[in-house]
C-alpha positions in Angstrom: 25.8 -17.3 3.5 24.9 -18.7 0.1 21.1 -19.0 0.7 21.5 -15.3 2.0 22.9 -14.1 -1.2 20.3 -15.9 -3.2 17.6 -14.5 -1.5 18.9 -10.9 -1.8 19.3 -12.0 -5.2 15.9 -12.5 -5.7 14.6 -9.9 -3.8 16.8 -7.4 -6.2 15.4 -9.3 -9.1 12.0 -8.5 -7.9 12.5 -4.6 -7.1 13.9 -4.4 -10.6 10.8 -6.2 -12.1 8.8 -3.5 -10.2 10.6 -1.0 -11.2 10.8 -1.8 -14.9 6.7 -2.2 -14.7 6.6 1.5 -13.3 9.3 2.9 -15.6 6.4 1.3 -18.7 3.5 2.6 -16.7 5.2 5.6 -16.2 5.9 6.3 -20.2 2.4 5.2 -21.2 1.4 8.3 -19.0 3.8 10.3 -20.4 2.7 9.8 -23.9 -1.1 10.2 -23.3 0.1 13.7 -21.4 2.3 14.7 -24.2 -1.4 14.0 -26.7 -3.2 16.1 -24.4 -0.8 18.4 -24.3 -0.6 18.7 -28.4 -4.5 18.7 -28.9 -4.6 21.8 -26.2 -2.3 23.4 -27.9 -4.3 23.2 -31.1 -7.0 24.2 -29.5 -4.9 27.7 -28.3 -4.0 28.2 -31.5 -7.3 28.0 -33.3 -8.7 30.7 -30.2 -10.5 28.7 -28.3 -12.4 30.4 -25.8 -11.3 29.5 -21.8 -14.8 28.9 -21.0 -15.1 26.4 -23.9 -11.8 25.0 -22.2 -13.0 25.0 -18.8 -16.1 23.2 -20.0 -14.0 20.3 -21.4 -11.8 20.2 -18.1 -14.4 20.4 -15.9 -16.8 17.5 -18.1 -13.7 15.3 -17.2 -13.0 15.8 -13.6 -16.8 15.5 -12.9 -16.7 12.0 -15.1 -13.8 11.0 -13.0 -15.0 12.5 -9.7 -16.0 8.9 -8.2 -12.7 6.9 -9.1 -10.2 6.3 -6.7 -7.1 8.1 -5.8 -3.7 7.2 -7.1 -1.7 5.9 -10.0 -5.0 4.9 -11.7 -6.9 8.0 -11.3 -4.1 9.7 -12.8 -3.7 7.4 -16.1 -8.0 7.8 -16.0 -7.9 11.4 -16.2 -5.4 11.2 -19.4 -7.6 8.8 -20.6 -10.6 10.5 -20.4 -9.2 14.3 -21.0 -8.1 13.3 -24.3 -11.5 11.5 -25.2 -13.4 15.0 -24.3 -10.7 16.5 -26.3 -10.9 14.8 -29.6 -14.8 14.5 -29.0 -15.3 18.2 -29.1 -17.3 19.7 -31.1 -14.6 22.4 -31.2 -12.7 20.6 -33.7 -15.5 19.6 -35.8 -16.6 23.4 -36.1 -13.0 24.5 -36.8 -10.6 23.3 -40.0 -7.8 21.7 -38.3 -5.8 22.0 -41.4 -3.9 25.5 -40.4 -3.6 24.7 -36.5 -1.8 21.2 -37.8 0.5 22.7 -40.2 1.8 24.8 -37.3 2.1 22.4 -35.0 3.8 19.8 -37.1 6.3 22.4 -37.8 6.5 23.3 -34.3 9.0 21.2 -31.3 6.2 19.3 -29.3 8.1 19.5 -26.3 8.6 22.9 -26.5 5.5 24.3 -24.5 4.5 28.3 -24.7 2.0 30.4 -23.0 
């Protein structure tokens, strides 16, 4: 009954190692989503066109289009939507200075449209 115990034991030490790993992987994700999330929102409020946003979306997908499925694709996308996104030549033709100012003022969790 003692070697029993030990095993679950270990077995519960394990799950919670796994799911401590997913709980990190999990915020990582999070925070990219929440970067994305800010530099689309400066892109709103400097009037970005939706077909210069639909560009930008659909540049990503189609860089992403051969990875796999899953947990990685996911964290890939992030990755890679925010690389297009600070890339763009829509913030190099546009002073940021305004669309910052409101959005440092602004709750970054709080999401309008």
């Amino acid at each position: 009954e003692l070697q029993q115990k030990v095993e679950e034991t270990e077995l519960l030490k394990m799950e919670l190692q796994m799911l401590e790993t997913e709980r990190v992987r999990l915020s990582l994700v999070e925070e990219k989503f929440m970067d994305v999330l800010q530099l689309l929102q400066q892109l709103r409020d400097l009037n970005i066109s939706k077909r210069a946003l639909g560009k930008i979306l659909l540049s990503t997908l189609e860089s992403c289009r051969d990875a796999q499925n899953g947990k990685a694709h996911l964290s890939e996308v992030l990755n890679t939507l925010h690389h297009e996104l600070t890339a763009s030549e829509l913030f190099q033709s546009q002073p940021l200075g305004q669309a910052q100012d409101r959005q440092a003022l602004a709750n970054p969790l709080l999401i309008s449209c």
